[in-house]
C-alpha positions in Angstrom: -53.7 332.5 51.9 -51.6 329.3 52.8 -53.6 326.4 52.6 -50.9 324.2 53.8 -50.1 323.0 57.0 -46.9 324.4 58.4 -44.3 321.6 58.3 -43.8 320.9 62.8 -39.8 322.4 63.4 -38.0 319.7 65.5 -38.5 320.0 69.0 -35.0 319.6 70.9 -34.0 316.8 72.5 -34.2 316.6 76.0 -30.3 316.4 77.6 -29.9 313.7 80.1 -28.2 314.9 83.4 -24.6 314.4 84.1 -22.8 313.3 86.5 -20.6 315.2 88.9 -17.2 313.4 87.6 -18.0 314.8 84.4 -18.8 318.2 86.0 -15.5 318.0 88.1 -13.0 316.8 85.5 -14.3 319.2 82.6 -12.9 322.1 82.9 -9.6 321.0 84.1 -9.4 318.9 81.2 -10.6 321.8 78.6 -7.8 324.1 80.2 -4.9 321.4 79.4 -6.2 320.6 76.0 -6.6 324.1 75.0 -2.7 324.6 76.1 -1.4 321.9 74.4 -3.7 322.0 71.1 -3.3 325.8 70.7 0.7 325.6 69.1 -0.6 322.4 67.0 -3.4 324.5 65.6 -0.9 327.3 65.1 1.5 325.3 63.2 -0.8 323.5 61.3 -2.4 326.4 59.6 1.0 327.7 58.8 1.9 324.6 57.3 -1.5 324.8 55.3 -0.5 328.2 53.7 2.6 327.2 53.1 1.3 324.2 51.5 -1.0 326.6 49.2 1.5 329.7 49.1 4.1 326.5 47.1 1.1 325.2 45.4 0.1 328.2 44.2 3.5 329.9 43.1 6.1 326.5 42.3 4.4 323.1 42.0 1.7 324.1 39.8 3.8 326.0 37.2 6.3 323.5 37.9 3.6 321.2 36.4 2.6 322.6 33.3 6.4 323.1 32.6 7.0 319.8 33.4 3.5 319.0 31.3 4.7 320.7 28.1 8.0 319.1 28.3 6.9 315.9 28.3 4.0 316.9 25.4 7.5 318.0 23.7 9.7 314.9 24.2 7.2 312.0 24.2 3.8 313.1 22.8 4.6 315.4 19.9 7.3 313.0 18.2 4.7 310.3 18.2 1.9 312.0 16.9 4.6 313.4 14.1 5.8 309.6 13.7 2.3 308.4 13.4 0.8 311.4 11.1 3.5 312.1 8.8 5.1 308.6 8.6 2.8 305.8 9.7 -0.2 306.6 7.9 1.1 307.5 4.4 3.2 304.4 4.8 0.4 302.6 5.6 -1.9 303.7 2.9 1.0 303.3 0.4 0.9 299.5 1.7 -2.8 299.3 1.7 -2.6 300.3 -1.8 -0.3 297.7 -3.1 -2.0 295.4 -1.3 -5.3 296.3 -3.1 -3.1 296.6 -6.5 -0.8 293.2 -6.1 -3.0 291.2 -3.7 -7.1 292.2 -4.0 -7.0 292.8 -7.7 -5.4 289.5 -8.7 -8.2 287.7 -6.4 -10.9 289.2 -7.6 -10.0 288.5 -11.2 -8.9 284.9 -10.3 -12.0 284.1 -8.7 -14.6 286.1 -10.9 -12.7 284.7 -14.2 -11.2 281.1 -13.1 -12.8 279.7 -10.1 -16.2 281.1 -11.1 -16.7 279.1 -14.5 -14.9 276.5 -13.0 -17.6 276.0 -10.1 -20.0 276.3 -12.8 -18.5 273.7 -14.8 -18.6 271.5 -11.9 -21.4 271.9 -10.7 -23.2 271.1 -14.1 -21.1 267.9 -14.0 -22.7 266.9 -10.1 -26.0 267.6 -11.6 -25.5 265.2 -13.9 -24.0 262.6 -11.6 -27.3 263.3 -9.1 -29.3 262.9 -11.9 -27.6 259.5 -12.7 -27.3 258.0 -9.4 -31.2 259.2 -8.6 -32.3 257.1 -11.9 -30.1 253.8 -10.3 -31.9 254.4 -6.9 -35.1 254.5 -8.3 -34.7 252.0 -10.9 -32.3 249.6 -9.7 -31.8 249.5 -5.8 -35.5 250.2 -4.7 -37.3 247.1 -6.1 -34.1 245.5 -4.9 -34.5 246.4 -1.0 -38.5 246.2 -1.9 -37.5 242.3 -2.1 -35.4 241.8 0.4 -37.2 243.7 3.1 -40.4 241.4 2.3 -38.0 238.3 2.9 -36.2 239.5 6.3 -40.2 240.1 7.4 -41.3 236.7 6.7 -38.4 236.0 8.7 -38.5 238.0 11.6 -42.2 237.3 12.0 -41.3 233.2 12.4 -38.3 234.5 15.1 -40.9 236.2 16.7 -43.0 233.7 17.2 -40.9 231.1 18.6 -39.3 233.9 21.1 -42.6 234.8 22.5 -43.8 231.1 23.4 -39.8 230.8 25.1 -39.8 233.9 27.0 -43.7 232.8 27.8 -42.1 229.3 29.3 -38.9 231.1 31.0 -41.3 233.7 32.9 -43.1 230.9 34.5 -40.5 229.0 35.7 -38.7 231.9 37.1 -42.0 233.5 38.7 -42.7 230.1 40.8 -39.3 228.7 41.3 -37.4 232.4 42.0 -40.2 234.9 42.8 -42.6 233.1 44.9 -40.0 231.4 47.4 -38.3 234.7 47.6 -41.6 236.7 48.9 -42.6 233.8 51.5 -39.5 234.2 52.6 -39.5 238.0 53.2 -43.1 237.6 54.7 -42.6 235.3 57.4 -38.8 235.1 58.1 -37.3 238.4 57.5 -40.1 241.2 58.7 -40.6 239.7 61.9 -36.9 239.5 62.6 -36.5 243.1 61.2 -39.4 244.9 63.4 -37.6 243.0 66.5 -34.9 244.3 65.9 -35.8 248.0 65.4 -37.7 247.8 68.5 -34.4 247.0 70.4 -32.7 249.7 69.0 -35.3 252.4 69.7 -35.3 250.9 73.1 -31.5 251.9 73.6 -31.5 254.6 71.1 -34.2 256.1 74.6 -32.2 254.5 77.6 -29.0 256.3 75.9 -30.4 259.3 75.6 -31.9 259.9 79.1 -28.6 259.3 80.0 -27.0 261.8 77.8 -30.2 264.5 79.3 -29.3 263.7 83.1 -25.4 264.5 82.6 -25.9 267.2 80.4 -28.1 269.2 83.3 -25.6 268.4 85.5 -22.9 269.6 83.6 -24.7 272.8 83.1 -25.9 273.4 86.7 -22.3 272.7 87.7 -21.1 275.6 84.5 -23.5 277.8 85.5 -22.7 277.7 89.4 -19.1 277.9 88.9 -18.3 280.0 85.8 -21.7 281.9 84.8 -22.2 283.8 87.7 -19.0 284.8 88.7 -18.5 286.2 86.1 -22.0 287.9 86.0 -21.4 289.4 89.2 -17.9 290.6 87.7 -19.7 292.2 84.8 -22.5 294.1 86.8 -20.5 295.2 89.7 -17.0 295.5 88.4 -16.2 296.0 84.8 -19.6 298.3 84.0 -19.2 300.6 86.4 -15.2 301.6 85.5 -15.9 301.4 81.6 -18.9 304.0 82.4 -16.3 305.7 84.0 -13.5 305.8 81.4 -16.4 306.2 78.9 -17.2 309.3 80.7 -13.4 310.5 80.8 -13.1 309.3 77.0 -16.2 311.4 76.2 -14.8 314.7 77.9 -11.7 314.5 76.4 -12.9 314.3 73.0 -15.5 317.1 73.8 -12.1 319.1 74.9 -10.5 318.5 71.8 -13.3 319.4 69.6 -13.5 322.8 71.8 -9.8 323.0 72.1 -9.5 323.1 68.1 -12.1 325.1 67.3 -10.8 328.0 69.7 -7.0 327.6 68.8 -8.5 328.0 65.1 -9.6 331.4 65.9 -7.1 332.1 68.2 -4.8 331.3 64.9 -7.1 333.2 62.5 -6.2 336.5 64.9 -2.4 335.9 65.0 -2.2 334.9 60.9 -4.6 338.3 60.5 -2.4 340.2 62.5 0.8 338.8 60.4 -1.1 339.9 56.9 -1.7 343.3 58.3 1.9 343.6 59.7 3.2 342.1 56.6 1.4 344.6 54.3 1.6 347.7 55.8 6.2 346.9 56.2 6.4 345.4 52.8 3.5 345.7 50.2 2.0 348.7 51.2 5.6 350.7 50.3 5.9 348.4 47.2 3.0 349.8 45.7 3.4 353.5 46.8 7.3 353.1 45.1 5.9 351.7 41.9 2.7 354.2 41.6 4.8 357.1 43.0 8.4 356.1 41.3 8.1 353.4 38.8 5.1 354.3 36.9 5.8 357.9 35.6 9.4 356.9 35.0 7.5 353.8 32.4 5.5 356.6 31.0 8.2 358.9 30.7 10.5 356.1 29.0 7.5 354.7 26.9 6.8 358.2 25.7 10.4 359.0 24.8 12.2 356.1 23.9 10.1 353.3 22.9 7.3 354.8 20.9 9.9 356.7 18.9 11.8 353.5 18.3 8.8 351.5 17.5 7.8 354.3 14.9 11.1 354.4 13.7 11.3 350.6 13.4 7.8 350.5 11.3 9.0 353.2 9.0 12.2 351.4 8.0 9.5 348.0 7.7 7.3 349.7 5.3 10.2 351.2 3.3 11.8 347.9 3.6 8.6 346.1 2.2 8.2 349.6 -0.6 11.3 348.1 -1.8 11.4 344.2 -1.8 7.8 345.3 -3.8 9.8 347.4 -6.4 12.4 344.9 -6.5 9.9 341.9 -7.3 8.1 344.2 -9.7 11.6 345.0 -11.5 12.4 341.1 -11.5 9.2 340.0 -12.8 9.0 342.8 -15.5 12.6 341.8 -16.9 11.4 338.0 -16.8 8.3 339.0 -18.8 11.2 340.9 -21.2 13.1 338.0 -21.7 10.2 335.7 -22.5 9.6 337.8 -25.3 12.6 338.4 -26.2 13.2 334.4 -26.6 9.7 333.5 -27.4 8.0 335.7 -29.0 4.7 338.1 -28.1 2.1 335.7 -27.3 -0.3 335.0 -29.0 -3.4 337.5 -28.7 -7.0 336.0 -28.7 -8.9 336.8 -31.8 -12.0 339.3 -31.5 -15.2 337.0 -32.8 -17.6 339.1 -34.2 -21.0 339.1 -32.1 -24.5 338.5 -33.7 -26.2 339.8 -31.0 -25.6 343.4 -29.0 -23.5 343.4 -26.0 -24.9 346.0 -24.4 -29.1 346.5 -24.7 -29.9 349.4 -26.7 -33.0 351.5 -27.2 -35.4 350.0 -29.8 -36.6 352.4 -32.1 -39.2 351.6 -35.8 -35.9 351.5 -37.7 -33.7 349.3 -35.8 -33.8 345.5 -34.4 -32.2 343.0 -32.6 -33.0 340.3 -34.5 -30.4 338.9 -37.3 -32.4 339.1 -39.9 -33.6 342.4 -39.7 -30.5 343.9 -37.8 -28.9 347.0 -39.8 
């Protein structure tokens, strides 16, 4: 049992109603279109298997020719250049480098520059060591001394600078300060509010002035240019683009139907074609080669070329019987000659075993140990 709600199918959407200039000029149009798309269709899917009959059969083996000749002429010589050449001649280099130039370093710097840094270093530590014992000894107490004198001093130029700058803030507070904020009290403010209020008063006259020409320029706009062309909008240029929209529309529609119909109408001719085409051409091709061609390729496989391939592999193995005996002759008069010049080789001395090689039954007389052995 489904416990799921079945999933609502879309309802169709209603169709609105056309008009009768689309009923009037559609099937006229259809009829045109259909004559003049049905030779496009028909050439275009001509062109199409022509397109894939030459894809198919010349540019795509053309390709891969043209692909493994240029792997041949420009790949293969580089990867050659770079494996064979390049890399051994670049490890040679990297190894005299490391030989001439690394090994040299290492020695100069673990053997020369190494103690010498060491050396030196030792020295500085005794310098530091030096120089701390002068700084602690010598120059502290020193600036100890003089930093208590240039306090005693600064605190006596500190004195007599507060009690100036104490004089020089009074004199400036009530001979600059004072005066200066009378002034902005009870000249300046006034004069400053009077004449913002003026300007406010103007900045409002100027722009009711602006407001009442501006309505009048746009009442005069609207009465002259806004709704003529209003009225041309509504009653002129909607209704004829509905109506070219409506022409536009059934012409496309046309096409669309147009197409599709020369598309079968071209599937039919290109089927009939195939059919015509194979029953003039292939269809007699393949009963000559079943009926003709293939016994007379058995009949020449059976009696010429399996003979011939026989005969050729008997001569290869007697040809390869005797390169064999040859190279068996050749090495057994080498091995002649070597001992004819040097000698029988040595042979290996037999060493006598303690032990025996091969595990034998143990009986009450007999054992494998070596002290006890027989």
């Amino acid at each position: 049992m489904d416990l799921e709600k079945p999933s609502p199918q879309p309802q169709p959407q209603p169709q609105p109603p056309e008009g009768c200039l689309a009923v009037a000029i559609r099937i006229p149009v259809r009829i045109v279109v259909l004559v003049l798309v049905v030779p496009v269709r028909v050439l275009w899917d001509a062109l199409v298997v022509v397109g894939r009959f030459l894809n198919d059969v010349v540019l795509r083996p053309l390709g891969r020719a043209l692909l493994w000749i240029g792997r041949a002429v420009f790949v293969w010589p580089f990867v050659g250049l770079w494996r064979y050449l390049l890399v051994p001649l670049a490890k040679g280099l990297g190894w005299l480098g490391h030989v001439l130039v690394v090994v040299p370093l290492v020695w100069l710097y673990r053997y020369l520059l190494t103690p010498l840094g060491h050396a030196l270093a030792w020295g500085t530590r005794g310098i530091g060591a030096a120089l701390a014992w002068v700084y602690a000894r010598v120059l502290t107490p020193i600036g100890h001394g003089v930093m208590w004198v240039l306090r005693g001093v600064g605190t006596a130029f500190a004195a007599l600078g507060a009690g100036t700058y104490a004089v020089v803030a009074w004199l400036v507070r009530y001979l600059l300060v004072v005066p200066a904020v009378r002034v902005y009290e009870w000249v300046l403010a006034p004069v400053g509010r009077a004449i913002a209020w003026c300007a406010r008063g103007a900045v409002w006259c100027l722009s009711m002035l602006v407001t009442g020409v501006g309505v009048a320029l746009y009442w005069i706009a609207r009465v002259l240019l806004v709704l003529p062309a209003l009225a041309v909008w509504r009653w002129i240029l909607v209704p004829v683009g509905r109506a070219i929209a409506v022409v536009a529309r059934e012409i496309g529609e046309a096409l669309g139907h147009a197409w599709r119909i020369a598309g079968h109408i071209s599937l039919a001719v290109g089927r009939f074609l195939g059919t015509l085409f194979r029953w003039i051409f292939v269809e007699p091709v393949r009963w000559v080669y079943r009926t003709v061609l293939t016994p007379v390729g058995h009949v020449v496989r059976d009696a010429v070329l399996r003979p011939a391939a026989e005969a050729a592999r008997s001569v290869g193995r007697a040809t390869r019987q005797a390169l064999a005996a040859a190279r068996e002759s050749v090495r057994q008069a080498r091995a002649d000659f070597r001992r004819m010049v040097f000698g029988e080789p040595r042979q290996p001395q037999v060493v006598e075993r303690r032990e025996p090689e091969a595990r034998e039954t143990r009986t009450l007389g007999s054992s494998t140990t070596a002290l006890t052995k027989d």
